[in-house]
NUZATI-450316 format. One record per residue (C-alpha): residue number from 1; residue in three letters; x, y, z. Coordinates in Angstrom, 3 decimals. Example, Ala and Ser with C-alpha at 12.3 -4.5 7.8 and 13.67 -1.06 7.14 Angstrom:
<sites>
<site num="1" residuo="ala" px="12.300" py="-4.500" pz="7.800"/>
<site num="2" residuo="ser" px="13.670" py="-1.060" pz="7.140"/>
</sites>
This chain:
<sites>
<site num="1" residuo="unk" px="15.386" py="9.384" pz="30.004"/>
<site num="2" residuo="unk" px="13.532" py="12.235" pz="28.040"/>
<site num="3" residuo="unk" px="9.403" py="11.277" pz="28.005"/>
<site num="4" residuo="unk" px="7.967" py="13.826" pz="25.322"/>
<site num="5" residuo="unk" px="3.791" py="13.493" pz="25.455"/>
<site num="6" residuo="unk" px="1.956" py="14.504" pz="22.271"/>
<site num="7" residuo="unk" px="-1.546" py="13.541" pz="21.332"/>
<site num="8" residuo="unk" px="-0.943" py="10.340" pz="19.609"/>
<site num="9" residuo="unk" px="2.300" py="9.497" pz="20.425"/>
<site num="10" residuo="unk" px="4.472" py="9.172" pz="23.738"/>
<site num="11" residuo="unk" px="8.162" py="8.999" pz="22.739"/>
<site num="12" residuo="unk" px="10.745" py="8.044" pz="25.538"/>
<site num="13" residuo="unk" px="14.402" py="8.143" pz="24.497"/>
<site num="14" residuo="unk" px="17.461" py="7.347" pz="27.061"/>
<site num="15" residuo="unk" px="20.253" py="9.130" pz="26.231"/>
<site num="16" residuo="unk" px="22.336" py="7.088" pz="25.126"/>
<site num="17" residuo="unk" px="20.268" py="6.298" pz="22.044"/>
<site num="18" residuo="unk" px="20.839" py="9.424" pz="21.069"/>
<site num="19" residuo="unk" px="24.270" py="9.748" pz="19.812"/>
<site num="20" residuo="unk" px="23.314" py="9.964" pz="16.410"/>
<site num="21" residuo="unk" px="21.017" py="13.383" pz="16.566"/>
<site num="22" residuo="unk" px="19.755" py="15.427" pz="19.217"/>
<site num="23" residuo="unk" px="15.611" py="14.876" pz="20.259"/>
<site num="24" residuo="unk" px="13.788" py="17.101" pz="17.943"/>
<site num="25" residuo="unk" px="11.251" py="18.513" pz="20.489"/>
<site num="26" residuo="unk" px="11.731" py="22.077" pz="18.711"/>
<site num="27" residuo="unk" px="10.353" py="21.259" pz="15.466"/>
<site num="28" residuo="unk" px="7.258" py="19.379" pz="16.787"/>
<site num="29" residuo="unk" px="4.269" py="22.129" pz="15.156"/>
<site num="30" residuo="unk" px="6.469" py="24.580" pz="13.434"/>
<site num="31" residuo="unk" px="4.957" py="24.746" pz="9.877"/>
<site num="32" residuo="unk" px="8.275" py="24.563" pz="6.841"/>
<site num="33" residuo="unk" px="8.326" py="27.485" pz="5.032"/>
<site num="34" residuo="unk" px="11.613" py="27.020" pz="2.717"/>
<site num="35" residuo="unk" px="12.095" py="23.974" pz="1.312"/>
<site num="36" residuo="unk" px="16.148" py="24.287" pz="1.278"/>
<site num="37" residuo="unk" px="16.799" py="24.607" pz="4.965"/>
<site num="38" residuo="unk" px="20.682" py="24.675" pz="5.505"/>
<site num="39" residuo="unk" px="21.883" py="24.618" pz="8.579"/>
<site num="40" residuo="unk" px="24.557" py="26.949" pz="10.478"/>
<site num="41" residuo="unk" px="27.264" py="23.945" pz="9.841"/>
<site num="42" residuo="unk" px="26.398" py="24.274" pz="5.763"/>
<site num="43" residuo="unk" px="24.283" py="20.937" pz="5.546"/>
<site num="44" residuo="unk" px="20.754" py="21.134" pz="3.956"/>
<site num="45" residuo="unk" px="17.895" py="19.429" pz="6.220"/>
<site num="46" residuo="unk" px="15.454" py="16.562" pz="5.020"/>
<site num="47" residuo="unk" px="13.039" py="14.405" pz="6.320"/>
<site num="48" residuo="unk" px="12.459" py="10.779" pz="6.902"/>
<site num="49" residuo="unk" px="9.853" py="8.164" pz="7.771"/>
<site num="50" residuo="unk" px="10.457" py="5.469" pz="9.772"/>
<site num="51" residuo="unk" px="7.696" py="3.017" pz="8.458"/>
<site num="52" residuo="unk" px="7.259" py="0.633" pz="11.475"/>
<site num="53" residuo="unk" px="5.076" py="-2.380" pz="11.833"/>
<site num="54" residuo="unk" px="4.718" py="-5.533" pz="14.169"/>
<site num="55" residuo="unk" px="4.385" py="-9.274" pz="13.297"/>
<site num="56" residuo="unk" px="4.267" py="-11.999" pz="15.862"/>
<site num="57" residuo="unk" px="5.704" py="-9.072" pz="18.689"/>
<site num="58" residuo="unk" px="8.727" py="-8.313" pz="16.034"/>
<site num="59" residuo="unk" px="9.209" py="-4.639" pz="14.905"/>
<site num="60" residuo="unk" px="9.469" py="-4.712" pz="11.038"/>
<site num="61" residuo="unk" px="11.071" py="-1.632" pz="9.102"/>
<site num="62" residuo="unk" px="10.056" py="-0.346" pz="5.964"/>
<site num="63" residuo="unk" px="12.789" py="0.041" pz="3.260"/>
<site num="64" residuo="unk" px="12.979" py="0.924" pz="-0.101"/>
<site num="65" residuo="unk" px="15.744" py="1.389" pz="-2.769"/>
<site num="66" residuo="unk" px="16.887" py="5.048" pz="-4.016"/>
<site num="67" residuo="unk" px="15.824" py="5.842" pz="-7.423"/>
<site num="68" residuo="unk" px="19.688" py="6.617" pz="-8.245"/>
<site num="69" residuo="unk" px="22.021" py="4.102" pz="-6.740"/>
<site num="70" residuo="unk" px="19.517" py="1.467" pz="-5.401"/>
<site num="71" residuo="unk" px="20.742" py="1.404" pz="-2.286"/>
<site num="72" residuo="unk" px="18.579" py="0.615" pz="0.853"/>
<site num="73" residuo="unk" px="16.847" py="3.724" pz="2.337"/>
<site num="74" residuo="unk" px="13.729" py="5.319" pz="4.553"/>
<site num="75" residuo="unk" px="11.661" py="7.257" pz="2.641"/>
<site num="76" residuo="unk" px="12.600" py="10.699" pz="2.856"/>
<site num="77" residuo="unk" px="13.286" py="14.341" pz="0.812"/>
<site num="78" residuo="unk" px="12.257" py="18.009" pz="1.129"/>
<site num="79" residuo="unk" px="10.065" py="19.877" pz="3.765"/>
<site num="80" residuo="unk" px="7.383" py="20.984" pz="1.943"/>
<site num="81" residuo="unk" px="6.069" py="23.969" pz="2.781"/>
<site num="82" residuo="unk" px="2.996" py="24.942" pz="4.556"/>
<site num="83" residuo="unk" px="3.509" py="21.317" pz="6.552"/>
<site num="84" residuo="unk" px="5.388" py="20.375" pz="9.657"/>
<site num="85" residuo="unk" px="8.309" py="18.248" pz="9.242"/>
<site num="86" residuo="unk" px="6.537" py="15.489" pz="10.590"/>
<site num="87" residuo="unk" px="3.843" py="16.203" pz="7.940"/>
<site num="88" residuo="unk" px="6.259" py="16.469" pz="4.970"/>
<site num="89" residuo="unk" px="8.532" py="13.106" pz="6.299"/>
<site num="90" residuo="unk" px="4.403" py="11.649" pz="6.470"/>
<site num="91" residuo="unk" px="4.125" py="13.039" pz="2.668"/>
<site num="92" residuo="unk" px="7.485" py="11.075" pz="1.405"/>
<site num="93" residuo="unk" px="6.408" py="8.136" pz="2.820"/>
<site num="94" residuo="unk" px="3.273" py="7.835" pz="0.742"/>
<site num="95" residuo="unk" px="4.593" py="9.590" pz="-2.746"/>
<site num="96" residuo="unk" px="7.941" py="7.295" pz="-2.215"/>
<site num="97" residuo="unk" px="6.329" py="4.073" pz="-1.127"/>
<site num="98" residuo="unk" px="2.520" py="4.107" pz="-1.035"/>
<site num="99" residuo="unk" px="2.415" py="3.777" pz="2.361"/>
<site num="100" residuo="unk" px="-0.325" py="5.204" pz="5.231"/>
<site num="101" residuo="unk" px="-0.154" py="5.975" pz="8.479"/>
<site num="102" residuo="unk" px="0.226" py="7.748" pz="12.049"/>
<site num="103" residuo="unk" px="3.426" py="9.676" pz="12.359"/>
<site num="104" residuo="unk" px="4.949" py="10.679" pz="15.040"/>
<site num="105" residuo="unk" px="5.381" py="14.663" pz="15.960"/>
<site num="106" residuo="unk" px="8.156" py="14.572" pz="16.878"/>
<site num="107" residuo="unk" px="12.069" py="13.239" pz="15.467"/>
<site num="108" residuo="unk" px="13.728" py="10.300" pz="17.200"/>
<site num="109" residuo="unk" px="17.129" py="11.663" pz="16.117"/>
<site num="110" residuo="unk" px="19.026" py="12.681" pz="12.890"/>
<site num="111" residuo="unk" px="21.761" py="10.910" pz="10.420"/>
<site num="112" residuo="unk" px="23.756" py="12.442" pz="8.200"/>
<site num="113" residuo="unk" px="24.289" py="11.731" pz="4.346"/>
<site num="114" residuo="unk" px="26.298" py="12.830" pz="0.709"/>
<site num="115" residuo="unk" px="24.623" py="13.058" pz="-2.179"/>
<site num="116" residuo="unk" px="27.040" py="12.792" pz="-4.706"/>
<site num="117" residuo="unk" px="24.306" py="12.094" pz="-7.977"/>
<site num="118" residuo="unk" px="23.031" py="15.736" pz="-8.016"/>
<site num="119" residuo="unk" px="22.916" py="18.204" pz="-10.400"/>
<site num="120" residuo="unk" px="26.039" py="19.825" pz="-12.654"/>
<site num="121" residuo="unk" px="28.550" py="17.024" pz="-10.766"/>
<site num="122" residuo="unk" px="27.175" py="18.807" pz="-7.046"/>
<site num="123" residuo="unk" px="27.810" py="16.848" pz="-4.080"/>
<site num="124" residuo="unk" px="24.835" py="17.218" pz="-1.579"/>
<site num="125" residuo="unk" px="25.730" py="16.902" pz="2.240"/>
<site num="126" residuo="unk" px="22.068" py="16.408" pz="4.191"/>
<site num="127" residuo="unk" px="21.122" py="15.914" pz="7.513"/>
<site num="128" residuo="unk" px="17.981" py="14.198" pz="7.908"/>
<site num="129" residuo="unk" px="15.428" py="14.181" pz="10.535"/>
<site num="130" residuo="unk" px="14.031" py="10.770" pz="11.376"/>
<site num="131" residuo="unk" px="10.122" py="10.250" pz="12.188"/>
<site num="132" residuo="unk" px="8.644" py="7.096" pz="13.213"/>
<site num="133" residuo="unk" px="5.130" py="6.021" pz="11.290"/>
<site num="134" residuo="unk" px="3.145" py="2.890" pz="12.511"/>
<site num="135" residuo="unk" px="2.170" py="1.322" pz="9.209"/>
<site num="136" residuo="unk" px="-1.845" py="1.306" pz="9.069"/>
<site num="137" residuo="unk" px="-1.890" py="0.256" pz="4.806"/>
<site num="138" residuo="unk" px="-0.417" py="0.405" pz="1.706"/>
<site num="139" residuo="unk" px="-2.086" py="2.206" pz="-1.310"/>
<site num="140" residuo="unk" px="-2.679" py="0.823" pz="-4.840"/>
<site num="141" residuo="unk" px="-1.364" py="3.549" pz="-6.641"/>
<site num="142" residuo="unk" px="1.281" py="6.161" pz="-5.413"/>
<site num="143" residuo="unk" px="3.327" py="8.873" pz="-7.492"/>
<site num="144" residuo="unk" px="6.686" py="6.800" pz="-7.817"/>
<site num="145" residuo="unk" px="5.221" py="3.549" pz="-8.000"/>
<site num="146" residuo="unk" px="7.547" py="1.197" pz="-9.752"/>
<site num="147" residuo="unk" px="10.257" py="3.218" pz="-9.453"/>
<site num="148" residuo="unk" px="11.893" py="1.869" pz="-6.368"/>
<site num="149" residuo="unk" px="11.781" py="-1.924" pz="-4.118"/>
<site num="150" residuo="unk" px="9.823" py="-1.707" pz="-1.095"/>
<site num="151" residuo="unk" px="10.688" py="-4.565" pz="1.863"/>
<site num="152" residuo="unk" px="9.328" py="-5.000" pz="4.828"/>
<site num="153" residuo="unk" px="12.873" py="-6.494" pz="6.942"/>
<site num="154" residuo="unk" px="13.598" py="-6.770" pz="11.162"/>
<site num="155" residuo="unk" px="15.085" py="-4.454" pz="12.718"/>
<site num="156" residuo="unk" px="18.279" py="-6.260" pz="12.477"/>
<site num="157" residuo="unk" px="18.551" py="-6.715" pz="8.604"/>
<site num="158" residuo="unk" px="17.625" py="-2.958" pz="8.266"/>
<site num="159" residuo="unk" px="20.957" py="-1.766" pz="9.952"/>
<site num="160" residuo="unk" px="23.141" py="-4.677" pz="7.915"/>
<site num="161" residuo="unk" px="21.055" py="-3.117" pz="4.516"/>
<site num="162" residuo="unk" px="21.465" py="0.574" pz="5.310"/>
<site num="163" residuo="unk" px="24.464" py="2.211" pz="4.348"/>
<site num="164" residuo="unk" px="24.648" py="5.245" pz="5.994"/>
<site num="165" residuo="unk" px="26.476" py="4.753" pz="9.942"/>
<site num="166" residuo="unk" px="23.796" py="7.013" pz="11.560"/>
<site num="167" residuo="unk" px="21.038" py="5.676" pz="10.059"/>
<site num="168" residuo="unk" px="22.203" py="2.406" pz="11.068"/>
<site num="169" residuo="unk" px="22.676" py="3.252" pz="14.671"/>
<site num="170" residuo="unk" px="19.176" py="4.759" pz="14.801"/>
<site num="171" residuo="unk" px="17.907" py="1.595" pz="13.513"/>
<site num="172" residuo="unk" px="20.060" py="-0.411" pz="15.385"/>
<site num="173" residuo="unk" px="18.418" py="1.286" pz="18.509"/>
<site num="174" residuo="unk" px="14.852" py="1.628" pz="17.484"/>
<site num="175" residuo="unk" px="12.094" py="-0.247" pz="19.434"/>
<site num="176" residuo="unk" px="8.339" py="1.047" pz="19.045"/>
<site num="177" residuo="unk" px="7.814" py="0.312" pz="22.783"/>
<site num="178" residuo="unk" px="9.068" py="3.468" pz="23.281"/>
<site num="179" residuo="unk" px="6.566" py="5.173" pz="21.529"/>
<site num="180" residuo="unk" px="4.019" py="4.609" pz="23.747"/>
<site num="181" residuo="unk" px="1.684" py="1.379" pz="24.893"/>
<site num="182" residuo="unk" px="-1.214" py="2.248" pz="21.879"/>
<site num="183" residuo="unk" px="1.470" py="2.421" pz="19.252"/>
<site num="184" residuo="unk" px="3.037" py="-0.943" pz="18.605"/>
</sites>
């Protein structure tokens, strides 16, 4: 098991939930400053937010549909400069779905993506950074408000709604206990 302390957040992972991206203990205060960040195996990096809340003792997950295909996603897109990844996955969260809250600093792991709606008949090929965010509220008004769904689903309908395998394994493993006692 891999215990990771930050200010706000204590994230324990065990191993084996892991498969699907490496622990991103690296990235935890280093400030973007590209927004196109491709890595040495040619995919472009993103960011995501977990939005995580708990009724009745039940983890609930945040998902909303893509503006292009509809699908079932996190909220996720560009580092933005001048933020941490963290920040910027913190950012999408509230332009995408109006949502608040305390982010973690660090990524629980990584899935991988194609984009195939882009630009001149481009097909994108992302890997995306996953952060966890315990829900705190939901603004009035956001920037893409009424652009996408938003539901609130268990753990377990998030992985059947998802269509991407690593997102769904991430998911699939995800329990805010492991973020520490003061965050579920």
């Amino acid at each position: 098991m891999i215990v990771v302390s930050t200010n706000r957040f204590t994230i324990a992972v065990k191993e084996h939930q892991r498969t699907s991206g490496a622990l991103n203990v690296t990235y935890q205060d280093e400030i973007v400053t590209e927004k196109r960040i491709e890595m040495p195996d040619g995919r472009i990096r993103q960011v995501a937010a977990l939005v995580y809340r708990v009724k009745k003792e039940r983890p609930e997950i945040l998902l909303i549909t893509s503006r292009g295909t509809g699908r079932w996603v996190l909220p996720k897109g560009w580092p933005q400069i001048g933020k941490t990844f963290a920040q910027s996955a913190r950012t999408e969260a509230f332009e995408e779905a109006g949502v608040r809250g305390d982010i973690a600093p660090l990524s629980i792991g990584t899935y991988t993506y194609e984009k195939h709606d882009m630009y001149d008949g481009e097909v994108g090929d992302f890997i995306v950074d996953v952060f966890p965010m315990l829900f705190s509220r939901q603004q009035k008004n956001w920037p893409e408000r009424g652009e996408r769904r938003l539901e609130w689903v268990s753990v377990e309908e998030s992985v059947q709604r998802v269509e991407e395998p690593g997102l769904k394994a991430l998911l699939a493993t995800f329990d805010p206990k492991l973020l520490g006692p003061a965050k579920h």
